[in-house]
C-alpha positions as CSV (number, residue, x, y, z in Angstrom):
1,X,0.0,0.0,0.0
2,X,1.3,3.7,-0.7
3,X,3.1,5.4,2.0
4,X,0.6,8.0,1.9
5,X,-2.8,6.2,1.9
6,X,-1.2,4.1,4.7
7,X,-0.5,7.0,7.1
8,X,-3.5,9.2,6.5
9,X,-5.7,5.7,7.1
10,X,-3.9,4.9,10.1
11,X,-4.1,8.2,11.7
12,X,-8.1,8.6,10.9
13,X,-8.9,5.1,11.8
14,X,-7.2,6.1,15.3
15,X,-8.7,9.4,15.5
16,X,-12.3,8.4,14.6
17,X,-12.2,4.7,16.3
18,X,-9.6,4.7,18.5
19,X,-8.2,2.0,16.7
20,X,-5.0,0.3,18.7
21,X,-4.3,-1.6,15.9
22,X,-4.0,1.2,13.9
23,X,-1.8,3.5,16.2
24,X,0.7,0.4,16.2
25,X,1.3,0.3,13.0
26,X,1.8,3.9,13.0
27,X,4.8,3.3,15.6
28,X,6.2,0.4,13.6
29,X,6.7,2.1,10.7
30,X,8.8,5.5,12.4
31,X,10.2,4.1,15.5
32,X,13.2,3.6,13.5
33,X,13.4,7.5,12.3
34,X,12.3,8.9,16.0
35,X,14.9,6.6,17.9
36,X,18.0,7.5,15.2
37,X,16.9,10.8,15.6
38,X,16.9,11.1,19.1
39,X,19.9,8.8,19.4
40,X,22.1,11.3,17.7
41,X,21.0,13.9,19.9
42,X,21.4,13.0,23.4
43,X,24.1,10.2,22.9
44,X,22.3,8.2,25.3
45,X,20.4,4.9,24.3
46,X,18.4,4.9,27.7
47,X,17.7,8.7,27.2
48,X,17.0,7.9,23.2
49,X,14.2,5.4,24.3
50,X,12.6,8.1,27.3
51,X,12.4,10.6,24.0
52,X,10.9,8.0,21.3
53,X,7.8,7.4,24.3
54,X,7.2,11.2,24.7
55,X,7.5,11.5,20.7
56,X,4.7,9.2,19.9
57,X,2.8,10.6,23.0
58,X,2.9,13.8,21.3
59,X,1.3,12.0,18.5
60,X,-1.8,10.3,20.3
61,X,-2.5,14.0,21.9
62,X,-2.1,15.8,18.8
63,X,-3.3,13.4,15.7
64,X,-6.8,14.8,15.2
65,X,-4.7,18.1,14.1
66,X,-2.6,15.5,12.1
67,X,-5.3,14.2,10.3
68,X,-5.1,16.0,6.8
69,X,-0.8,15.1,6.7
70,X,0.1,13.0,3.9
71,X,2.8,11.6,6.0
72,X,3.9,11.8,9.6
73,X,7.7,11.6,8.9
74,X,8.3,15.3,8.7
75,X,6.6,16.1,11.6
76,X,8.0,13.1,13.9
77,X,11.1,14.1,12.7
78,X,11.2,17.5,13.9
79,X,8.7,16.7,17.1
80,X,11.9,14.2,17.8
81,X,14.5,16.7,17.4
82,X,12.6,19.5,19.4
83,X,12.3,16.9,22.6
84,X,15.5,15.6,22.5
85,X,16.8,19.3,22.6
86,X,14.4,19.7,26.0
87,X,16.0,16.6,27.6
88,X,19.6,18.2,26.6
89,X,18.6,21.0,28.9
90,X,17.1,19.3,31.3
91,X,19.5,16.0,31.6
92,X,22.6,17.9,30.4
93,X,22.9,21.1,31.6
94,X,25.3,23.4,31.1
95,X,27.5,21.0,28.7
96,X,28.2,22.4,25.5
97,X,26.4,20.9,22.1
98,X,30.3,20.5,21.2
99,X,31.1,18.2,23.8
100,X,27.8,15.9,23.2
101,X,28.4,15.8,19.8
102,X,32.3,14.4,20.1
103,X,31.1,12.2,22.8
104,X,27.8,11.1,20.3
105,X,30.3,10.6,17.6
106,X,32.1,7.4,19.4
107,X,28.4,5.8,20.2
108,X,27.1,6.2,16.8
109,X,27.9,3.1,14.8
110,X,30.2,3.4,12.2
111,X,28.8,1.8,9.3
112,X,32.4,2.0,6.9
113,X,31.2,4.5,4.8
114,X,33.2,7.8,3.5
115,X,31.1,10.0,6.3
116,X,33.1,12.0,9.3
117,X,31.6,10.9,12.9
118,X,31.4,14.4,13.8
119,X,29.3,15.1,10.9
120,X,26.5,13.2,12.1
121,X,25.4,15.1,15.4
122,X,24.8,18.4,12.9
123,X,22.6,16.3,10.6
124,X,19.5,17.4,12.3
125,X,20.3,20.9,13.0
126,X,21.2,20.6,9.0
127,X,17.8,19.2,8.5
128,X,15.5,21.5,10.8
129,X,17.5,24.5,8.4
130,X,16.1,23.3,5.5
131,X,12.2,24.1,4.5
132,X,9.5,22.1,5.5
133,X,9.2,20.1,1.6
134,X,12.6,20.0,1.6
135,X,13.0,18.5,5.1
136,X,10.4,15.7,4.2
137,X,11.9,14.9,0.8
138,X,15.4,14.4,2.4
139,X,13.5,12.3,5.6
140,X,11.5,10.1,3.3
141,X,14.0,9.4,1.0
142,X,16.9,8.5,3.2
143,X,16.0,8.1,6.6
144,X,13.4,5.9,5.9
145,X,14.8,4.6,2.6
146,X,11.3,5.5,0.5
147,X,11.7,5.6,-3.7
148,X,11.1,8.7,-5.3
149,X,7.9,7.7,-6.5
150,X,6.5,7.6,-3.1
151,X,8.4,10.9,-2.3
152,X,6.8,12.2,-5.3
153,X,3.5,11.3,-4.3
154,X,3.8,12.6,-0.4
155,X,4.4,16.3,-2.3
156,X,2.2,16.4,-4.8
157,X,4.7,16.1,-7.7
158,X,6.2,13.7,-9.8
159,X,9.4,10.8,-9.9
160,X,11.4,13.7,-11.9
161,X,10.3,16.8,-9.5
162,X,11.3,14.6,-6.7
163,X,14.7,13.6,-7.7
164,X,15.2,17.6,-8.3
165,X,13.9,18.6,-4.9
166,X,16.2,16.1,-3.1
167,X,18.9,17.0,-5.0
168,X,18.6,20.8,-3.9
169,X,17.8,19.7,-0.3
170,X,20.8,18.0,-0.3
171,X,22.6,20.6,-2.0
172,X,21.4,23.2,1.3
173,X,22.5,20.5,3.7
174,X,26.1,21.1,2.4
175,X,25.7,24.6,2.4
176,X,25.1,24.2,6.2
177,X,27.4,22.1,6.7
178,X,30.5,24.7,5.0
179,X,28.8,27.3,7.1
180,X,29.7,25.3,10.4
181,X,33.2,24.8,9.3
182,X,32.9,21.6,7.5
183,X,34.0,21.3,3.8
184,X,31.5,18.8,3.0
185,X,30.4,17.8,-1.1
186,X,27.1,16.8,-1.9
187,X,28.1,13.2,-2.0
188,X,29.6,12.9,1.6
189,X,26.1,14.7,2.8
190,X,24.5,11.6,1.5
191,X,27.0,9.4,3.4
192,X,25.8,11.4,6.3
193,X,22.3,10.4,6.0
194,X,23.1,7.0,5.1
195,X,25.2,6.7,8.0
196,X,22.3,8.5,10.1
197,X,19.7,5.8,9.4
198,X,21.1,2.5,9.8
199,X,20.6,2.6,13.9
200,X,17.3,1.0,14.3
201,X,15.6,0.9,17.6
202,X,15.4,-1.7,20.1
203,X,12.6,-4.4,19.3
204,X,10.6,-3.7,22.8
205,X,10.7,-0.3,22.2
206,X,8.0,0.1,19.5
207,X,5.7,-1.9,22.1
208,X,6.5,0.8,25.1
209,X,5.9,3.5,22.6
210,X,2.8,2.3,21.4
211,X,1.6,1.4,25.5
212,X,2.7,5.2,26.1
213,X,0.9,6.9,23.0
214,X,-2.5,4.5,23.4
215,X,-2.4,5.7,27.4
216,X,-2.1,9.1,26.4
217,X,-4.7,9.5,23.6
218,X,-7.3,7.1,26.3
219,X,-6.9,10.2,28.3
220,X,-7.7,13.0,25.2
221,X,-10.3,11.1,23.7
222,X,-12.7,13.3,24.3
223,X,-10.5,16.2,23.0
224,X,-9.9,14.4,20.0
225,X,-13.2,12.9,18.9
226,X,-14.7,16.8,20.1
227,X,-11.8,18.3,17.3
228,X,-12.6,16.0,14.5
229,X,-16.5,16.2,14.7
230,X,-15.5,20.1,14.5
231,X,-13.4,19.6,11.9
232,X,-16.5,17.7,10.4
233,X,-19.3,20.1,11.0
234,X,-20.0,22.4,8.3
235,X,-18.4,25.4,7.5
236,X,-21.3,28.3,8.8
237,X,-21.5,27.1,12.3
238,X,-17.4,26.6,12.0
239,X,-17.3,30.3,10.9
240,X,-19.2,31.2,13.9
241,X,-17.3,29.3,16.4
242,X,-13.7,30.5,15.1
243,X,-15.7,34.0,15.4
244,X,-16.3,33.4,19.1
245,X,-13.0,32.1,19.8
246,X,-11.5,35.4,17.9
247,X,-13.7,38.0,19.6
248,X,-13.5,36.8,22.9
249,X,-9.8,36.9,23.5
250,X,-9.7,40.1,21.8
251,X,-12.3,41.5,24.1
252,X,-10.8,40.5,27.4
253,X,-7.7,41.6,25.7
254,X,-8.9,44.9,25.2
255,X,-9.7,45.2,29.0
256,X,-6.6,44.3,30.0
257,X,-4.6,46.7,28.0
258,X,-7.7,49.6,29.2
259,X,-5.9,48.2,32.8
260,X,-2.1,47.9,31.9
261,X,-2.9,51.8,30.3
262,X,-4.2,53.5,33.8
263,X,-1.4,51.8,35.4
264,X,1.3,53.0,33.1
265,X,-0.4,56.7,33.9
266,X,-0.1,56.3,37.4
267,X,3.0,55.0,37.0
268,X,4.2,58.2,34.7
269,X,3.1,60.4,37.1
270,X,4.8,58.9,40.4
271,X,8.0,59.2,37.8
272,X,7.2,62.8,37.1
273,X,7.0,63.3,41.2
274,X,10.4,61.7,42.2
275,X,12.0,63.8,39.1
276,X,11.1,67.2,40.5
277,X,12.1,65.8,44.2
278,X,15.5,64.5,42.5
279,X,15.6,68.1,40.7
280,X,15.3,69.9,43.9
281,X,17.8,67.8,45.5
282,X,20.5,68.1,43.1
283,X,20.4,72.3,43.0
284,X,20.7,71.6,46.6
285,X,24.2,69.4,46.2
286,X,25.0,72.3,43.6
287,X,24.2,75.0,46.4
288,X,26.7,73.0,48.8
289,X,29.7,72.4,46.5
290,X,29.7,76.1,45.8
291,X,29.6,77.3,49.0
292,X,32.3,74.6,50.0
293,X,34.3,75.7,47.0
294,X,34.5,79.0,48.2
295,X,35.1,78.2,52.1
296,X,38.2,76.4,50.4
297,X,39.4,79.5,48.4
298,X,39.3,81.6,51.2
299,X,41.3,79.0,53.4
300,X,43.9,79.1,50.5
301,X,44.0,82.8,50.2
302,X,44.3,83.0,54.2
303,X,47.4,80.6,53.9
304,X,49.3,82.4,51.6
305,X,48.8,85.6,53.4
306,X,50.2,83.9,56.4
307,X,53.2,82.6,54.3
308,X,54.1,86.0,53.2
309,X,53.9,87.4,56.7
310,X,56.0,84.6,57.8
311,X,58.5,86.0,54.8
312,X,58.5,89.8,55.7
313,X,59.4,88.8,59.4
314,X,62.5,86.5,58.1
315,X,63.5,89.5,55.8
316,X,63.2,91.9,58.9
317,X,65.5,89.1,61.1
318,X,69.2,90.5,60.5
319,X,71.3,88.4,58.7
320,X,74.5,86.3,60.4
321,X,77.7,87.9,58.6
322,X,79.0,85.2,55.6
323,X,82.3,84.3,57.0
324,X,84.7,82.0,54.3
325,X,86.0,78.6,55.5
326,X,90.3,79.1,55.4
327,X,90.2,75.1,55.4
328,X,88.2,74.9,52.3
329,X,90.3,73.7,48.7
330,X,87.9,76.5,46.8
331,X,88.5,80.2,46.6
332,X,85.2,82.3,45.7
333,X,86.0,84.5,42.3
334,X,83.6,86.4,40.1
335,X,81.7,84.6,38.0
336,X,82.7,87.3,35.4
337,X,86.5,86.4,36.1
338,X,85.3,82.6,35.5
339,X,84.5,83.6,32.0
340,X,87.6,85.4,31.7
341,X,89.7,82.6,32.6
342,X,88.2,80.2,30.3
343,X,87.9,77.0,32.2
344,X,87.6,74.2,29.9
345,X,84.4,72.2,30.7
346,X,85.6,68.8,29.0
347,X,89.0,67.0,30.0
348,X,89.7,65.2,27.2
349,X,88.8,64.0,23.7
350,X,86.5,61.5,25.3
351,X,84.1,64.3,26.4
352,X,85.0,63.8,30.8
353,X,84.1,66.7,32.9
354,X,87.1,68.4,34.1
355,X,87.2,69.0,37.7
356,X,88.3,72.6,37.2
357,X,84.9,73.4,35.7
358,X,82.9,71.0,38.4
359,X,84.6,72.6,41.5
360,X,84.4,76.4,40.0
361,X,80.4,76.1,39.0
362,X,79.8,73.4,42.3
363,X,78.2,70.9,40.7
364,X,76.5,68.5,42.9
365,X,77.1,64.6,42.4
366,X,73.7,64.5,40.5
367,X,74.1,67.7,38.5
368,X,77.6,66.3,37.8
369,X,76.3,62.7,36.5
370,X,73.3,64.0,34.6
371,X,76.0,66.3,32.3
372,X,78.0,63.6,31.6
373,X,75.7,61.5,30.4
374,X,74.3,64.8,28.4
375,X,77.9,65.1,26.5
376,X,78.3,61.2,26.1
377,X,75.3,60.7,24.6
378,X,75.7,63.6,21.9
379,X,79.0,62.5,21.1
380,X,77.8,59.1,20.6
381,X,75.5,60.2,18.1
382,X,78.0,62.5,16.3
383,X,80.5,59.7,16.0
384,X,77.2,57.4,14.5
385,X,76.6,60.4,11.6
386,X,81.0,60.1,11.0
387,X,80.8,56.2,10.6
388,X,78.0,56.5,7.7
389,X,79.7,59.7,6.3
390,X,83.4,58.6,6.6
391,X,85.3,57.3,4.1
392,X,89.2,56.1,3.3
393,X,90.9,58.2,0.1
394,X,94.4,58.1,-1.7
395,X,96.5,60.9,-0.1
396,X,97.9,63.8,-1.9
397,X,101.4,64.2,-2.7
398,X,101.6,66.9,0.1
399,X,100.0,64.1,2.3
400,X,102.3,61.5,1.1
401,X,104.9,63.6,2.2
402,X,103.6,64.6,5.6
403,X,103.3,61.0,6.5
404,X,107.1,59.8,5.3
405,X,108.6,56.5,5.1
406,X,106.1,54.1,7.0
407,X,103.3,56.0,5.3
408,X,99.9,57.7,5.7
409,X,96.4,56.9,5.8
410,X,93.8,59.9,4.5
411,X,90.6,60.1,5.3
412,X,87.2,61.8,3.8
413,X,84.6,63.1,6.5
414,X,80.9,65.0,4.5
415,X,79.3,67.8,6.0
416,X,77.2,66.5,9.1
417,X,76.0,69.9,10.4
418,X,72.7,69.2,10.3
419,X,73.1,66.0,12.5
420,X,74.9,68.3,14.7
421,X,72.4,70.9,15.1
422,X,69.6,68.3,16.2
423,X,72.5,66.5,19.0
424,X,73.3,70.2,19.7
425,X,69.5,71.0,20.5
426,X,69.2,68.1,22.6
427,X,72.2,68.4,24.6
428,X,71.4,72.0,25.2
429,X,68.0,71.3,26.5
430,X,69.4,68.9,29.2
431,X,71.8,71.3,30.6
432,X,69.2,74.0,30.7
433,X,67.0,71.4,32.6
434,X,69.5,70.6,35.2
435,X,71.5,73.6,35.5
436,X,70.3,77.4,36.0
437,X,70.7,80.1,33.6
438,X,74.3,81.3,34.8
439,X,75.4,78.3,35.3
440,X,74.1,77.3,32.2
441,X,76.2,80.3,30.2
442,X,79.3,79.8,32.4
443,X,79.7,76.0,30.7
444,X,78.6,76.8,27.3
445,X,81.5,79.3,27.4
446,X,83.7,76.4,29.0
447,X,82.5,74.1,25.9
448,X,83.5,76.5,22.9
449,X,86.5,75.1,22.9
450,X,85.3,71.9,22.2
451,X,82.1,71.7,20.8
452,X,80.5,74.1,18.6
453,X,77.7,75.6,20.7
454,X,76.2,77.7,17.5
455,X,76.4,77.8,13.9
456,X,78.8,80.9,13.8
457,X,82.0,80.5,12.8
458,X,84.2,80.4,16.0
459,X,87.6,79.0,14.2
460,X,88.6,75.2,14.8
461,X,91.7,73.7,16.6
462,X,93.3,70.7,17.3
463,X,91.6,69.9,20.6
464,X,88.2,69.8,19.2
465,X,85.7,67.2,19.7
466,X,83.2,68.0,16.8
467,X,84.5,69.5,13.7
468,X,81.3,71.0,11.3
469,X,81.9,70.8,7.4
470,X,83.6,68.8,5.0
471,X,87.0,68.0,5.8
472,X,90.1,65.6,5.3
473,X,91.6,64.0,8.2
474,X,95.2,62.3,7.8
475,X,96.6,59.9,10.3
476,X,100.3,58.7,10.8
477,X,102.8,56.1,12.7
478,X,104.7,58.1,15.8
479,X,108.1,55.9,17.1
480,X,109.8,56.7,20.2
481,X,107.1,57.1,22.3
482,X,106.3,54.9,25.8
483,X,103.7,52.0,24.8
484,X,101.4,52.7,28.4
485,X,100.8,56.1,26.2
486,X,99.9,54.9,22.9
487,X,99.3,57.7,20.2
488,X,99.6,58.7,16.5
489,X,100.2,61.3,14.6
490,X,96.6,63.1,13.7
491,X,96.0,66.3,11.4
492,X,93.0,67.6,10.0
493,X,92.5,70.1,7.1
494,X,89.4,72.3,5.7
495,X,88.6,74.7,3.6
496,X,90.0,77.5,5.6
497,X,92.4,75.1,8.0
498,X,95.2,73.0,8.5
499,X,96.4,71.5,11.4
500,X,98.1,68.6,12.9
501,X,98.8,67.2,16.6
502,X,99.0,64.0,18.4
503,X,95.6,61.8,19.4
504,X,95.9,58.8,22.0
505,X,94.8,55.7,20.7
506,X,92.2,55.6,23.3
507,X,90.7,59.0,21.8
508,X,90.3,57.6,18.2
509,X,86.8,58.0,17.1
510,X,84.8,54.7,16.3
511,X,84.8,55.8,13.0
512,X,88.1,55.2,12.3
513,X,89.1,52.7,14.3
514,X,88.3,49.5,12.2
515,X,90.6,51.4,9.7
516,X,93.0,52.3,12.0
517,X,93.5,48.7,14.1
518,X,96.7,47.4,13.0
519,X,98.5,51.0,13.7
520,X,96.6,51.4,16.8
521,X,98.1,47.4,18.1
522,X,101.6,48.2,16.7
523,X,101.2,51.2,18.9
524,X,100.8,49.8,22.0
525,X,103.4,46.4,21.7
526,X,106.3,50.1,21.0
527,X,108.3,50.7,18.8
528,X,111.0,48.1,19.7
529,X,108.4,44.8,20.2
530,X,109.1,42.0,17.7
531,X,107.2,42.6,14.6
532,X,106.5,46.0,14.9
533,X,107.4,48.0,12.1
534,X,109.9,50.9,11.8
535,X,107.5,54.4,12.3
536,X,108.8,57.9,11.4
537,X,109.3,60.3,14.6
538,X,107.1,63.4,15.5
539,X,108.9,66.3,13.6
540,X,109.8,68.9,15.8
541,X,107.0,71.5,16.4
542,X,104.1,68.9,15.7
């Protein structure tokens, strides 16, 4: 017999005769579907059963509504799926759907087809995505293994309509399935569903379902005879009682929002009320602060008055005569006689502090650290600007010359003024911070020597630190000299210069050192180690 005719028989005979029998053979031929369904859900075979009993329950209470279906897969299929989701909240708890479904994957049977285990836990979530045709084409077809003839004839259409609408169904199931983050082709999805209905339910469960579904519908009876005679009666009185059953919920409705309005207005205005009482009290806080504002102003005022009395009595104390400390290594000078004498404020090439300049100007430990640092880290950066603007040149005859027998090595040096002007800035800024103003001038004029502290041109000489423009420096051998006080023979030349002196080996710049090494070593070992070779003398007045 067709699929159809069967279940639309079936569920009148039950409906109209309460036909046992009948409801039976309903469970027999979807206990399958409901228990596979359920199964995948919950994971639990005992809790699978518990669902399949309330599922056909559902059924004896609700089949005279189910009368006109042309089958009850669809709608078992979903009823399934929405109790098994209850009994998830109720059994489960706060366990997440991903953890049922890894731990539903290892009870599902395998049945050695392509299909992933995980895949079959999202089946029904795939399937209650899909419309309700499409839902019932993919349910009859491979749940419950129907041709497409019979699907055809369940939706109204033909074999060739049918085939088309499964074939999109199973098209959207894959759709679902790529949205979840599985990469799943049509063909796997019908592994899926293959896979989904081979787990048939336990033989003694179609009997409990059907004891649970009769004992339920004995109980609606009434109900369900009193809803199919008025599905039965004709359509006039029908009209009239749908009327009835419109008008009076609408009319107690109506009452009940005439009640929910008054109490909304009351409601409004007890809101207005406690808004003008929080109005009033908030000018009131508003009142307070001011007032406390200008108590505190007043307070403030009163304490500075007293601090400038205190301040006029000290200036009216007299003052203890200044008397100078014989025992003390200082003498107190001018400061104009400071500038006079020019201190140097930097010891050496290396950029130390002299002491003369730190006892004269009284630096304090921290004043006297925080300088340092100052002047170390703007040398730093000049010599960084040399090493990327330095470069080794064949020497002039003149240079060839100046550097004699063992030779001479010239360097190349570009214009970095204006990576001196942005050190310059910086360093200037740091002593201004730590020192005050005449201090400040007093070892500027102590730096001129060394470091350009403008752009004006002060002349150059051969104890500078910092030389601006382009220029050529030329670098010699010295013999004769004691190897604890290494040195060469060092000269410079500009535009408008030319000068030469001596530099420890200890005061060449980074820049030159890697080309300056071997001279630097020899240096050191003296002019008499092994090895070393023969060097050329200072000439006198050099």
């Amino acid at each position: 017999m067709d699929t159809v005719v069967v279940d639309q028989e079936l569920v009148d005979s039950y409906v109209r005769n309460g036909s046992e029998e009948a409801f039976r053979a309903l469970v027999t031929r979807h206990v399958n579907l409901v228990y596979a369904a359920a199964l995948r859900q919950v994971g639990d075979s005992n809790l699978a059963e518990e669902i399949v009993q309330n599922v056909f329950v559902a059924l004896a209470r609700k089949a005279p509504r189910l009368v006109g279906h042309a089958t009850l897969a669809g709608w078992l299929h979903r009823t399934a799926i929405l109790e098994a989701k209850a009994v998830i909240r109720a059994e489960l708890r706060r366990r997440r759907r991903e953890e049922a479904a890894v731990r539903l994957a290892s009870v599902v049977p395998q049945a050695g087809d392509p299909a992933d285990p995980d895949l079959v836990p999202l089946l029904d979530e795939a399937l209650l995505h899909l419309r309700e045709n499409d839902r019932l084409a993919v349910v009859l077809r491979y749940l419950e293994k129907r041709s497409l003839r019979e699907v055809g004839a369940v939706l109204g259409v033909d074999e060739d309509a049918a085939r088309k609408r499964v074939s999109r169904a199973l098209e959207r199931l894959s759709t679902y399935f790529r949205s979840q983050g599985w990469a799943v082709p049509v063909a796997k999805s019908v592994a899926v569903l293959g896979q989904a209905s081979v787990q048939a339910a336990p033989a003694e469960l179609a009997v409990a379902a059907t004891t649970a579904g009769l004992s339920a519908g004995n109980v609606a009876g009434g109900l369900n005879l009193f809803l199919l005679n008025l599905m039965n009666l004709p359509k006039i009185p029908v009209m009239v009682g749908c009327g009835l059953l419109v008008v009076v919920p609408w009319v107690w409705q109506e009452r009940s929002l005439a009640a929910l309005e008054g109490a909304e207005q009351r409601w409004l205005t007890e809101q207005r009320t406690l808004a003008s009482q929080w109005n009033a009290v908030t000018g009131e806080s508003r009142q307070l602060r001011a007032a406390i504002d200008r108590e505190r102003r007043h307070l403030q005022e009163a304490e500075f008055r007293v601090s400038e009395m205190h301040g006029h009595l000290a200036s009216l104390a007299p003052a203890e005569p200044y008397r100078w400390d014989d025992t003390s290594p200082l003498a107190r000078v001018p400061k104009d006689l400071v500038r006079r004498m020019g201190v140097d404020a930097l010891a050496n090439l290396r950029g130390d502090l002299s002491h003369d300049m730190m006892a004269v100007l009284q630096f304090t430990p921290g004043e006297a650290t925080a300088i340092q640092e100052a002047v170390h880290q703007f040398l730093a950066g000049y010599h960084q600007a040399l090493a990327t603007s330095t470069r080794p040149v064949d020497p002039s005859a003149e240079e060839t010359a100046w550097g004699g027998a063992t030779g001479v090595r010239v360097f190349e040096v570009d214009d970095v003024g204006d990576a001196i002007r942005v050190l310059r800035g910086r360093l200037m800024d740091e002593l201004k911070f730590v020192l005050d103003e005449e201090r400040y001038e007093l070892l500027l004029h102590g730096l001129e020597n060394r470091i350009p502290v403008d752009d004006e041109d002060r002349g150059v000489n051969s104890g500078m630190l910092v030389l601006p423009g382009k220029h050529r420096v030329r670098v010699a051998p010295v013999d004769g000299w004691d190897p604890e006080h290494p040195i060469l023979r060092w000269g410079h030349s500009g535009l408008q210069y030319t000068m030469s002196g001596i530099r420890h080996v200890e005061d060449v710049p980074d820049s030159f050192r890697s080309h300056l090494q071997d001279w630097i070593d020899a240096a050191r070992l003296g002019p008499h180690a092994p090895g070393t070779p023969s060097v050329q003398a200072v000439p006198p007045g050099e």
